[in-house]
C-alpha positions as CSV (number, residue, x, y, z in Angstrom):
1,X,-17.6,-9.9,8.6
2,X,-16.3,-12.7,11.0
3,X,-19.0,-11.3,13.4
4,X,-22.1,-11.4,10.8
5,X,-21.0,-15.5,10.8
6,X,-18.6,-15.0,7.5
7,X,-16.1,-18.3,7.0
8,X,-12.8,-16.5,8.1
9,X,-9.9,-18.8,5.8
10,X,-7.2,-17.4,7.3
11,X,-6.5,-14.1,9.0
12,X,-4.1,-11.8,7.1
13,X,-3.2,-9.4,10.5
14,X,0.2,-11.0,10.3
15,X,0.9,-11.0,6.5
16,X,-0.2,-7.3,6.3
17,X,2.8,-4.9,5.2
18,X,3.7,-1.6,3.0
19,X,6.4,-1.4,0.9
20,X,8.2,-3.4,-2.2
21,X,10.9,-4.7,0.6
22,X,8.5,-5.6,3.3
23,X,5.9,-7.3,0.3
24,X,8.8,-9.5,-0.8
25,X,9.5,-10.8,2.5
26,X,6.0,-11.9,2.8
27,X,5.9,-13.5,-0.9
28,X,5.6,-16.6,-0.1
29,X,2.8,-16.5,2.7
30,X,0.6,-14.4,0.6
31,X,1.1,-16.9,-2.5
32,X,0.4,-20.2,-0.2
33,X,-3.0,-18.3,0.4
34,X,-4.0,-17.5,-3.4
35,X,-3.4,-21.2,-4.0
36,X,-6.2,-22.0,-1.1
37,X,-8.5,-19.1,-2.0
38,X,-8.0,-20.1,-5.7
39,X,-8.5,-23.5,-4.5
40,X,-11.9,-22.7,-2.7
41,X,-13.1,-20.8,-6.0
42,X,-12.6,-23.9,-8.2
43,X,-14.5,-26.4,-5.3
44,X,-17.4,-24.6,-4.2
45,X,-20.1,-22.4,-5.6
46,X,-19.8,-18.4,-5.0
47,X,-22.5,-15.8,-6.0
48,X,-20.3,-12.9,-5.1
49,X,-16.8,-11.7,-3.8
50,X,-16.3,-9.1,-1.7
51,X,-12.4,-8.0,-1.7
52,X,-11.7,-5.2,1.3
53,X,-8.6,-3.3,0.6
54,X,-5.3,-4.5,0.6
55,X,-4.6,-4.1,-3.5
56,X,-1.5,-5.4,-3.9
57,X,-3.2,-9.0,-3.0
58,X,-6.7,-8.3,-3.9
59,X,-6.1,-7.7,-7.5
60,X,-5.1,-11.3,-8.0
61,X,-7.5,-12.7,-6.2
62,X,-10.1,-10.3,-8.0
63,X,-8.3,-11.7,-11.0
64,X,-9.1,-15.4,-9.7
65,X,-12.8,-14.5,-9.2
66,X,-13.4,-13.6,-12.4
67,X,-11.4,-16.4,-14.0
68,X,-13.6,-18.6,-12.2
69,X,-16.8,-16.5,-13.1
70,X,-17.3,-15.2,-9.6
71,X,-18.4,-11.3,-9.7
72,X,-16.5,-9.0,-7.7
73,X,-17.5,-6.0,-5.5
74,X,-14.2,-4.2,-4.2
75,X,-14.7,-1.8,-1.3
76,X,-12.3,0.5,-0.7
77,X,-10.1,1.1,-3.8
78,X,-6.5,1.0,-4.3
79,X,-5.1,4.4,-4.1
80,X,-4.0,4.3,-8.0
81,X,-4.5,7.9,-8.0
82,X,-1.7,8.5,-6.0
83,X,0.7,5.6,-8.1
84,X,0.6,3.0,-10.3
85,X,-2.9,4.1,-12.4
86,X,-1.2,1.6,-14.9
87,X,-3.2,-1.3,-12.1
88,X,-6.7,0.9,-13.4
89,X,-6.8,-2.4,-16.2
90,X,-6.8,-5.1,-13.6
91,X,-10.0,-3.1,-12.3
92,X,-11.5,-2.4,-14.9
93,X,-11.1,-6.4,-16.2
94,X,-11.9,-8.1,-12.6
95,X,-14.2,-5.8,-10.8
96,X,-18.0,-5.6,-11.3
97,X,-18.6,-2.3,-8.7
98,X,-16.4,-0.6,-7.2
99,X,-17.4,1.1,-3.9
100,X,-14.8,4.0,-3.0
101,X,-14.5,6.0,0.4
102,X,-12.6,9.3,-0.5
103,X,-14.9,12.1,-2.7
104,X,-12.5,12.4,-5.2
105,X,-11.7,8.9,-6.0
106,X,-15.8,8.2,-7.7
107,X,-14.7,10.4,-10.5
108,X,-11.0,9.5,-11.2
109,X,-12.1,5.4,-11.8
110,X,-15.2,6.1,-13.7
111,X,-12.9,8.3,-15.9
112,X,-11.0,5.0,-16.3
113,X,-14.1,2.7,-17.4
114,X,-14.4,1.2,-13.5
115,X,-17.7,1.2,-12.3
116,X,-17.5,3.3,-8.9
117,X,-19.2,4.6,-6.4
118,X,-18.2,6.8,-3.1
119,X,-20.3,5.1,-0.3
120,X,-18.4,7.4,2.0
121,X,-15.8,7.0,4.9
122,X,-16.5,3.7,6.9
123,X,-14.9,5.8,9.6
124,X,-18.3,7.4,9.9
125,X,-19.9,4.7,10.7
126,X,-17.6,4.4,14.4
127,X,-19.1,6.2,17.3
128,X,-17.1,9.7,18.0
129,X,-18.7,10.7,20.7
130,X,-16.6,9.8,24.1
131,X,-17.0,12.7,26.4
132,X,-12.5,12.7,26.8
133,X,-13.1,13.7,30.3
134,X,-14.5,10.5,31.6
135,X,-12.5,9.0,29.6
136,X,-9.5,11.2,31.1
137,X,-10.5,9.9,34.2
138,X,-10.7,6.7,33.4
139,X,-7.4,6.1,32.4
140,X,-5.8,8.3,35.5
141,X,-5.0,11.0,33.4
142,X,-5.0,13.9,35.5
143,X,-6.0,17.3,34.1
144,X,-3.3,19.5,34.8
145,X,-0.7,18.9,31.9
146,X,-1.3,18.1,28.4
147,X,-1.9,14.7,26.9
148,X,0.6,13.6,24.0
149,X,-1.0,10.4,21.7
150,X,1.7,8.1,20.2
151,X,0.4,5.7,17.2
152,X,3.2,4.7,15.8
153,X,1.5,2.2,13.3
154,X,-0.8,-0.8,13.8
155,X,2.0,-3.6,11.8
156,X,5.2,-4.5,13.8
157,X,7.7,-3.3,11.2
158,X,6.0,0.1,11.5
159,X,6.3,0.3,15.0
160,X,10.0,-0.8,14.6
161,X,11.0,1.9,12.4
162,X,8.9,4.8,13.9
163,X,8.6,4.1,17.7
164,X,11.8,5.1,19.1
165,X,11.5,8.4,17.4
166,X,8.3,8.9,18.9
167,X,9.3,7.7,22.2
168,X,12.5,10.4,22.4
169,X,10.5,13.1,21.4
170,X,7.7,12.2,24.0
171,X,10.4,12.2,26.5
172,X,12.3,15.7,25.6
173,X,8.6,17.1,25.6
174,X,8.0,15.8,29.2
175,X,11.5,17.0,29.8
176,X,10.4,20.6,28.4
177,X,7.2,20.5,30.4
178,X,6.9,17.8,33.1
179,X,3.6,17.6,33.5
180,X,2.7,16.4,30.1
181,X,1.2,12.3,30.1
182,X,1.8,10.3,27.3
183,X,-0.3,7.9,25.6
184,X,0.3,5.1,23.4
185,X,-1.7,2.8,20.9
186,X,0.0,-0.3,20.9
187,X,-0.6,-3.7,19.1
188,X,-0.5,-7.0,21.2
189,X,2.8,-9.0,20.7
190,X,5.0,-6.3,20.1
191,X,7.9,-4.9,22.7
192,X,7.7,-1.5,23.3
193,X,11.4,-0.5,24.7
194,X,12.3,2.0,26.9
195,X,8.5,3.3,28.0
196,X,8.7,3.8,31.6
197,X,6.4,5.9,32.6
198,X,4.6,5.8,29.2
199,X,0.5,4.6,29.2
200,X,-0.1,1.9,26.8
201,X,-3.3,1.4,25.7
202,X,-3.7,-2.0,23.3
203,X,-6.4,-1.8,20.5
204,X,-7.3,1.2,21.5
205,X,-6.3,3.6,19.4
206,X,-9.4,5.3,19.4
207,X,-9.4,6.2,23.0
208,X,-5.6,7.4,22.4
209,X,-6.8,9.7,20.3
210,X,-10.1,10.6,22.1
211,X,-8.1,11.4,25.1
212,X,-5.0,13.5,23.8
213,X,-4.3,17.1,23.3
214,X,-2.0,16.7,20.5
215,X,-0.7,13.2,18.7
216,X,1.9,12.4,16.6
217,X,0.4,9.6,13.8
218,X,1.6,7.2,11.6
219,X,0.5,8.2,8.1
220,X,-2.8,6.1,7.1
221,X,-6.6,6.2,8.3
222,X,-5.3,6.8,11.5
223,X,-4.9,10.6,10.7
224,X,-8.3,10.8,9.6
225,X,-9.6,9.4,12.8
226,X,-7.8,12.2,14.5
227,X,-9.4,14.6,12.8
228,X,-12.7,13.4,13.2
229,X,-11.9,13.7,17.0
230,X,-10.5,17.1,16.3
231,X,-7.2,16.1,17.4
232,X,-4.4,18.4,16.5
233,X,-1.4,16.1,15.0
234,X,1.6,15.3,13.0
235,X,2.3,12.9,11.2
236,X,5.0,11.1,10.1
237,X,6.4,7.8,8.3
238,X,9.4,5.5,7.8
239,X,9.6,2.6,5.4
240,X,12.9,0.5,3.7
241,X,14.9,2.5,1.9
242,X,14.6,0.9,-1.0
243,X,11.3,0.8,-0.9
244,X,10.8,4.6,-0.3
245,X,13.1,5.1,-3.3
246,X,10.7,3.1,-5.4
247,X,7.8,5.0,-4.0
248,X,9.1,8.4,-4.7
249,X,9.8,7.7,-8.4
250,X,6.4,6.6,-8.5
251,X,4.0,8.8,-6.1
252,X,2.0,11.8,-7.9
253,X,1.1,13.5,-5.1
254,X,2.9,16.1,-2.9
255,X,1.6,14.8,0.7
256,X,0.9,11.8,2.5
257,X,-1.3,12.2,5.0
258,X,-5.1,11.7,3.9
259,X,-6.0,15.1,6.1
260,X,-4.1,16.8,3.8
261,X,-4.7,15.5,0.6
262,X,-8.6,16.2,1.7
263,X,-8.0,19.5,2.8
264,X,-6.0,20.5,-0.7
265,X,-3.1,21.6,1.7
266,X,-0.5,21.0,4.0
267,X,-2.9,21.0,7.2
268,X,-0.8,18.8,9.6
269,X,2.9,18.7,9.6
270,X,4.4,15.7,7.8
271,X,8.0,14.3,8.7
272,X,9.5,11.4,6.4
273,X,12.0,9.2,5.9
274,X,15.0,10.1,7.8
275,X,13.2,13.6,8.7
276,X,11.5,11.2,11.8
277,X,13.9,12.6,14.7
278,X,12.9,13.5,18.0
279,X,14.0,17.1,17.4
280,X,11.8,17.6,14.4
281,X,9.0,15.7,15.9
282,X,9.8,17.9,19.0
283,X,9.7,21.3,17.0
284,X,6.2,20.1,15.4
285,X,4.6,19.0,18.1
286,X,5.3,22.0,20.4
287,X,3.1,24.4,19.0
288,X,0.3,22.4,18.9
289,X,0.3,21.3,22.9
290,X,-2.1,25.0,23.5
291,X,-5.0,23.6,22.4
292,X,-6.6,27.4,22.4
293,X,-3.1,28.6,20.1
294,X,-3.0,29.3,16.4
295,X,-1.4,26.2,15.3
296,X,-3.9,23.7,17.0
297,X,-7.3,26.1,16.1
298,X,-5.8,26.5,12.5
299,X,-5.8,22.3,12.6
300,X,-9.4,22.1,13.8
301,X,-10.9,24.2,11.6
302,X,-10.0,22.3,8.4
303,X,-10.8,19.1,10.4
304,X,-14.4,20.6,10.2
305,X,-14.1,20.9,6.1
306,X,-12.7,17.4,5.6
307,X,-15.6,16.2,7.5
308,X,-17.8,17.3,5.3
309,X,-16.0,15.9,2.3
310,X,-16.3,12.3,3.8
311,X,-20.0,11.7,3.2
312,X,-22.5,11.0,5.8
313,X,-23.2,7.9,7.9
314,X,-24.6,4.3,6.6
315,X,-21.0,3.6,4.8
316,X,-21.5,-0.1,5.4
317,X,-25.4,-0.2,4.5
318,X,-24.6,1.5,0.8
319,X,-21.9,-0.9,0.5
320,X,-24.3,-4.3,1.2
321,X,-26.8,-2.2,-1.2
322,X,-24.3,-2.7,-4.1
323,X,-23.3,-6.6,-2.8
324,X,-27.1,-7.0,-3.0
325,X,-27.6,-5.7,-6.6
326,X,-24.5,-7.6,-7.7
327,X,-26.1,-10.7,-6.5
328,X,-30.3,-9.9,-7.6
């Protein structure tokens, strides 16, 4: 949006976290911003807001909009059917359309009175088609040995918690086999310790993926992006205790990672909580580094049927058709 010439208030990269423990932290940042966006709904004349993501501060200022009789268009919804459907009212209340990017989701909100749609996965929209061995080549990495992709997590606190597990592992694996290269996706202003000897890529998590054999993912969007590259993973996740206590009370559903709540099955090895060690990232990663073995075919072949669950290409056109009808 800041490209298409869109008034960027303040950038939230910073303020973004996940978690009750990590959202309390932040409190009083994402308040001092409500006040200004509230601010700017009460001074100046708006024919349409367009909330992207990030519920947990959206559905206040969706609450805002309304108040201050602004219609809203939310694109991509909060995952209520995983927890918390008890938020479906704030939706329902604040939201004039509601565009949606998982199949399944279309149904669940309009059973709920929201007005949805499923526009499809914006991820379809990115071009998937990097040949990996150029891309191999540009980055040095020779063909011999596998490549192993780190993404530990595109917010600093999740690369605190998850990259040192990653890193060990990566190491005992090079250990195992010596010729295996390792790749990371790394975020600007965040230390990395102990990767000698480690590739990192910054904002490029793409090409990470593109390039490896095998990757070991944060849980998120980033696991769908693998599979669109038909990159074998696992994927894993720490967050506060606290927080992950509250969370479990609270989640409905039995996985965590988006490939395998598309596919309707444990696809891709998930590791949680204090289940993130290097020996049981080690022991999951392992059979998927022969790209021609069970393990890593079995991965690719659902890949294929969750593609076809996410919709077809033109995500962000359908989403400007509903703005556009919003605002006739």
């Amino acid at each position: 949006m800041a490209a298409a010439q869109a008034t960027v208030l303040e950038s939230i990269d910073s303020m973004s976290v996940v978690g009750l423990i990590e959202g309390l932290r932040s409190l009083p940042a994402h308040l001092h911003l409500l006040r200004k966006i509230q601010q700017h709904f009460r001074q100046h004349s708006y024919d349409l807001a367009v909330l992207i993501d990030y519920p947990g501060f959206h559905l206040r200022v969706a609450a805002a909009a309304r108040r201050a009789g602004i219609p809203v268009l939310y694109y991509i919804a909060p995952q209520m059917w995983a927890w918390g459907d008890w938020r479906v009212r704030s939706l329902r209340e604040n939201v004039a359309s509601l565009a949606v990017i998982l199949p399944f989701e279309e149904q669940f909100f309009r059973d709920r009175g929201v007005a949805a749609k499923f526009v499809g996965h914006p991820l379809l929209d990115r071009p998937m088609g990097r040949d990996r061995a150029a891309l191999c080549d540009e980055l040095n990495l020779g063909a011999k040995g596998s490549v192993l992709g780190l993404l530990p997590g595109s917010r600093s606190h999740e690369v605190r918690r998850l990259w040192p597990a990653f890193r060990d592992a990566a190491i005992r694996l090079r250990h195992a086999e010596p010729e295996i290269q390792i790749v990371v996706a790394a975020i600007h202003g965040v230390h990395y310790p102990g990767g000698d000897g480690i590739l990192f890529l910054r904002d490029r998590s793409h090409d990470v993926l593109a390039a490896s054999d095998v990757a070991i993912c944060k849980s998120g969007t980033t696991t769908l992006e693998a599979a669109l590259l038909e990159t074998p993973m696992v994927v894993a996740y720490r967050m506060h205790p606290l927080s992950y206590a509250v969370a479990r009370r609270a989640i409905r559903v039995s996985n965590i990672g988006l490939v395998n709540l598309l596919a309707g099955r444990s696809v891709a090895p998930e590791l949680l909580q204090r289940h993130v060690t290097a020996q049981n990232l080690v022991e999951a990663v392992h059979p998927l580094l022969n790209r021609s073995g069970e393990a890593a075919t079995e991965q690719r072949r659902a890949f294929g049927e969750i593609r076809d669950k996410l919709g077809r290409p033109g995500v962000g056109a359908r989403v400007a058709d509903l703005a556009c009808k919003l605002v006739a």
